[in-house]
N, C-alpha and C positions, 0 to 999 in steps of 0.2 A: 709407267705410261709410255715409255720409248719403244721400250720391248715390244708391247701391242702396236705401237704404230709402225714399227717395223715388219711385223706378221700380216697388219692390213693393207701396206704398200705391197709386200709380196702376194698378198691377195689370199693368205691363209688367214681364213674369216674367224674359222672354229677356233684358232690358237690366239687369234686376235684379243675374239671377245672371252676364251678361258682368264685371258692376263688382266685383261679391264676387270674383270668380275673379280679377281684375286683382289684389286685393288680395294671391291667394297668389302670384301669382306674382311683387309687389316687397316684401315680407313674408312667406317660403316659411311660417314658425309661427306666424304671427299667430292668432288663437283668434280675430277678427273674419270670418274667411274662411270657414270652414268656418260658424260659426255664422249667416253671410248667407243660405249655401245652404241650409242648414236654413229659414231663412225660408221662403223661395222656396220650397223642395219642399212646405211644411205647407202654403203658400198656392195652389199646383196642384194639393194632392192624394197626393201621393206622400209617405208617411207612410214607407215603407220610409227610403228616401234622408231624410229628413228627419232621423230616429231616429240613422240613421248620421252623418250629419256633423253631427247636435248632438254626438255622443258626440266625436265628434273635438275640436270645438271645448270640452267641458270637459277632455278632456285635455290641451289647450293651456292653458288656465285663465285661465276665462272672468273679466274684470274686474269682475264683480256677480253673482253667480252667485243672489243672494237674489232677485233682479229676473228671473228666467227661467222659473218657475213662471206670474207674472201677464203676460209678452209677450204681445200683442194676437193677433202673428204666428206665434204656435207655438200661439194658441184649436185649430187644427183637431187638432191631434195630445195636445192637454193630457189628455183621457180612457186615452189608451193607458198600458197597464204598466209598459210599457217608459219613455214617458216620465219617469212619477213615480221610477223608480228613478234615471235619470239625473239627476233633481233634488233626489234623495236625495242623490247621487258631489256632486254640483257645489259641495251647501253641506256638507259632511263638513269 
């Protein structure tokens, strides 16, 4: 999970989300995986996919869920509806 966040601070998106995805595939439920891509998408742009695979990764049940409101990495999508609800679910 470092690994990829160090690829999306450097703003290398593609090697970002190659490493998140590594993650589902030796960890298929890991809640780090889905919530990488979610990085990644808020940090391209892609608010749609972002929304979705945070929602996944609270379904999986994120290990700080109180911590996901103020991520640096989810600034671009923090204004959406949809997000505050999901931040609503996460710390329920």
């Amino acid at each position: 999970f470092t690994l990829g966040r160090i690829y999306l601070v450097a703003k290398k998106y593609k090697e970002a989300d190659l490493t998140f995805q590594r993650i589902c595939t030796v960890v298929k439920e890991a809640s780090s995986c889905p919530y990488g891509r979610a990085m990644v998408a808020a940090q391209s742009g892609d608010t749609k996919l972002a929304l979705e695979q945070l929602e996944i990764a609270i379904d999986r049940k994120l290990p700080n869920p109180d911590r996901l409101k103020n991520d640096p990495m989810l600034a671009p999508i923090a204004k959406e509806a949809r997000f505050a609800e999901l931040v609503k679910k996460a710390t329920k």
